[in-house]
N, C-alpha and C positions, 0 to 999 in steps of 0.2 A: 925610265919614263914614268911606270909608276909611281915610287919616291917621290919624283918631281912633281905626281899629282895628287899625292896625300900634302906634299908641305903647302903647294897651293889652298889646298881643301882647309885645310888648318889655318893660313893666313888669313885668310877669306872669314871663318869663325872667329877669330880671336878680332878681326877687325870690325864685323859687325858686332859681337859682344862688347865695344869699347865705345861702339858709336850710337851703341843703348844706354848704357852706363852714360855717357855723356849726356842723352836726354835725359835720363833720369836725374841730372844731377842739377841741370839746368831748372827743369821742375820744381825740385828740392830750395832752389835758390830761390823763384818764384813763391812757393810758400812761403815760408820765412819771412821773404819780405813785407807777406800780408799777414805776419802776425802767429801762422798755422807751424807752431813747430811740430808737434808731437806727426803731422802727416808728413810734412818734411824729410822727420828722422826715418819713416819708413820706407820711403823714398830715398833716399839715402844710401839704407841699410839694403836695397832692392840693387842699387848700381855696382855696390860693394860687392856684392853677391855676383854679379854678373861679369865684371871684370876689379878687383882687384888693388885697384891702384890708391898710390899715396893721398890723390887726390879726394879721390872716395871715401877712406880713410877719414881724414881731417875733416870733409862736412861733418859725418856721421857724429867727432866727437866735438865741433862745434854745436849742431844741435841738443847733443845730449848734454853740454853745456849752459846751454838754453834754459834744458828743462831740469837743471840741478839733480839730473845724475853725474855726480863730481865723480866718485872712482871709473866709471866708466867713462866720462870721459878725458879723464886724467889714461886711462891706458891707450882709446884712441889717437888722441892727441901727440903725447912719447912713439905712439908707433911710427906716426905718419914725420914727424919730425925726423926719425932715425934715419929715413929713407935719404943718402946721399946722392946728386946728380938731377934731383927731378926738377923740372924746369918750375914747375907750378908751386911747387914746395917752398924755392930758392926766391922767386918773386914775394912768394908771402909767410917768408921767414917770420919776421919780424911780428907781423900780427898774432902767427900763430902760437910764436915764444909768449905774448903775452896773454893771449887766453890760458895757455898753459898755466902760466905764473897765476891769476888769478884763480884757477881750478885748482892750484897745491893750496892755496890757503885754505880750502876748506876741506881739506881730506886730511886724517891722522893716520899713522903709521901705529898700528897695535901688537905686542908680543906678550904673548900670553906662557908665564913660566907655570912648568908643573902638568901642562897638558899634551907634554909627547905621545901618548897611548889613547890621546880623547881627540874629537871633534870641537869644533869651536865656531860657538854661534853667535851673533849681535843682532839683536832686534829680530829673534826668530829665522834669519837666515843664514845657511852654512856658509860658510868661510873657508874651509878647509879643515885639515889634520894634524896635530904639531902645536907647538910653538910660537908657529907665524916667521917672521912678519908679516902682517895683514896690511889692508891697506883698506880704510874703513871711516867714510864719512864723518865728518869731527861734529863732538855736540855728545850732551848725554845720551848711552847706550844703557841698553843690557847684555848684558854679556852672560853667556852661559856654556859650560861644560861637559860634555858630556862621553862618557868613555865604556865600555863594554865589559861588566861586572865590578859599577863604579856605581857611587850615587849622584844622581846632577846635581850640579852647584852653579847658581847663578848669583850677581849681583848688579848694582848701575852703578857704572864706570863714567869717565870725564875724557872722552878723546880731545886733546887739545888742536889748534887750527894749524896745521901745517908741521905739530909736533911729534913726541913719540910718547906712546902712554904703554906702561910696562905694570902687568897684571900678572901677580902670583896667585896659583890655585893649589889647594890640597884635597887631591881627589880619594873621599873614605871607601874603601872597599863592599858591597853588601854583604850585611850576615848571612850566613851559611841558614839555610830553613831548621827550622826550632824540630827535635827528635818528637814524635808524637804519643811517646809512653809517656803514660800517665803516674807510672810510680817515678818519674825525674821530676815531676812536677805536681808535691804535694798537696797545692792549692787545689787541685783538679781532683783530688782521690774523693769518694761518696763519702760523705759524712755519716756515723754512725746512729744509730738511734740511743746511746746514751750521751750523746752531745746534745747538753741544755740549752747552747746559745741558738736565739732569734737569729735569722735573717741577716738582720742590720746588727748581728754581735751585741744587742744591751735585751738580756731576757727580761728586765723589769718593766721594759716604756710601759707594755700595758697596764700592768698593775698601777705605775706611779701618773697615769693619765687618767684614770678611774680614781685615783685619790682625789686630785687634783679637782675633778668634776664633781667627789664630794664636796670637797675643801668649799667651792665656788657656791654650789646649790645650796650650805650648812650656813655662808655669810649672808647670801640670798634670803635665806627665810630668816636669822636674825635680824636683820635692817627690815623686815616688815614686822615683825614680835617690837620693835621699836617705836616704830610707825602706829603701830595698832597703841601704845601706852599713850604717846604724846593725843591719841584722836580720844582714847578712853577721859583725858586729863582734863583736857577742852569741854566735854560734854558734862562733868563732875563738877566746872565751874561752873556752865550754863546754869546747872540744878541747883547748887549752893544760890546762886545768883535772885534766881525768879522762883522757886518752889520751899513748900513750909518744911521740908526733910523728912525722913521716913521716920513711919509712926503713928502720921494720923493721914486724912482724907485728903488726897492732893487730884489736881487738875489729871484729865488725860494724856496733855504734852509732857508731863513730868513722868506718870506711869512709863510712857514711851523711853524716856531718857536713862530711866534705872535701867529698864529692861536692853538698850542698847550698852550704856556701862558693862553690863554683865557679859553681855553679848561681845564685846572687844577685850572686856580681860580674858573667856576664854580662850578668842583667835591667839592672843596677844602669847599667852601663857605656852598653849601646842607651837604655836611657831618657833618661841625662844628654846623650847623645848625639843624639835626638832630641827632645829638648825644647827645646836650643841652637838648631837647625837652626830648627824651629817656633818661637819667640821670637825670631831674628833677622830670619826672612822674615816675621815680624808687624811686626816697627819697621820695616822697608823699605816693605812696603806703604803702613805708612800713612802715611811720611814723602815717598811718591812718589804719591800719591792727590792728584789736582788739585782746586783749591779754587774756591771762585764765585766769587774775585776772578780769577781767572787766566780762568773762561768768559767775563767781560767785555771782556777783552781785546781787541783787533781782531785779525783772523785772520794777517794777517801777521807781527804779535806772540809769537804762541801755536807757529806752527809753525816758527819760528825758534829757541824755548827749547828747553835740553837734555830730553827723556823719560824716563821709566822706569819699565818698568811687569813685575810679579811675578807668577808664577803656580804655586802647587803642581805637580809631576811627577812620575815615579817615581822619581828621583834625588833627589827632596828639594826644591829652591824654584831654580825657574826664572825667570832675567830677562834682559831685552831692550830697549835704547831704543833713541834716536835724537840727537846730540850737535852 
């Protein structure tokens, strides 16, 4: 008696669970027709949920059809088809073989060699473990690899429509972490204090930058020692020109005009004068500025070669080696 009132109890639930599910599906149908998939599918997916059936099934991967989730609803679709005997199914064969057919043309089959031991991604989503085959919306991807004490490797792949796209990967191991002794790794050990190289390895830039800024300041005041002749020259015609020449009684604009002659061949004379001075203590410098092949040198090398080293004063350029 009991038994007989549990199977009841149970017929009675699986009957009203089926007669939900059929509202719901009726609903789902109602959507759709106004357009509403994406409520549809949820509705759908709710009947599914509550009973089960082929029929259910096949909205769900009609919707998701709808809304071009193709692999999803390429595996609703094959399920609900599989299902032999069902009356709902066998009526609407035909239709449902063709949304099928239409859903494979846009799904690729993808097999990814080389990723036995890795995971395998497309478009940032996991797919699984392996090899595959996958089953993975056609259309350019990315595809990437990833495997545990591997390093990832990705690239964009070409899923063709309804084809198979077959991907080799070679997955490189990561290096082992670098030993942190510092005597394996030269470059790291403290530099001595008889090591003459700079920085940046060239011990002369300074010197030969400081040449250089002679060289420039020494052409600088030459082109005005120039300047100052051509302006002395101009003013010596002026005077040849308009005044009686020196000797006797001449005008005050004339006075003036000696007096500035004089006055530009001195500018003229100190500038060509130190400009010389400053252009040749610029070629010295830089031609006595040691170079990063001479810091490699070995020291006994180095301090055996002639020196010579310049330095601004107030006599003008100062120098000093060792021979």
């Amino acid at each position: 008696m009991l038994g007989a009132s549990v199977m009841c109890f149970t017929t009675l639930a699986w009957a009203d669970a089926a007669s939900e599910a059929e509202a719901l599906i009726t609903k789902g149908v109602e959507l759709r027709e106004t357009g509403r998939d994406d409520e549809a599918l949820a509705v759908f997916r709710q009947a599914l949920a509550k009973s089960p059936s082929p029929r259910a099934r096949a909205q769900v991967g009609l919707a998701e059809q709808a809304l071009g989730m193709w692999v999803l609803a390429e595996t609703d679709l094959s399920a609900a088809l599989a299902v032999e005997g069902d009356p709902w199914i066998a009526k609407n064969r035909g239709a449902l073989e063709g949304a099928l057919a239409v859903v494979r043309r846009r799904v690729s089959t993808l097999e990814v060699r080389g990723a036995e031991n890795a995971d395998v991604y497309v478009d940032g989503v996991k797919l699984g473990a392996g090899t595959g085959p996958f089953r993975v919306e056609a259309g350019r991807r990315t595809l990437e690899v990833r495997g545990q004490g591997f390093q990832p490797t990705a690239r964009m792949v070409e899923l063709p429509p309804g084809g198979i796209a077959r991907e080799t990967v070679t997955l490189v191991a990561v290096p082992a972490s670098a030993p942190s002794d510092t005597a394996s790794h030269p470059a790291l050990t403290t530099t001595t204090t008889d090591d003459r190289r700079s920085p940046l390895g060239d011990p002369g830039a300074g010197q030969r930058l400081l040449g250089w800024a002679f060289v420039g300041t020494g052409a600088a005041l030459l082109a005005t020692g120039g300047v100052g002749l051509i302006v002395r020259r101009g003013i010596i015609d002026d005077y040849n020109a308009a005044c009686p020449g020196l000797g006797v009684d001449q005008p005050a604009s004339c006075d003036e005009q000696v007096s500035s002659s004089r006055t530009w061949l001195t500018v003229s004379i100190l500038t060509l004068v130190g400009g010389g001075v400053f252009a040749a203590g610029g070629v010295v410098l830089v031609a006595a500025a040691p170079s990063a092949a001479s810091a490699d040198r070995p020291k006994s090398t180095s301090a055996s070669r002639p020196r010579l080293a310049c330095a601004p004063s107030a006599a003008g350029i100062a120098c000093a080696g060792t021979f």
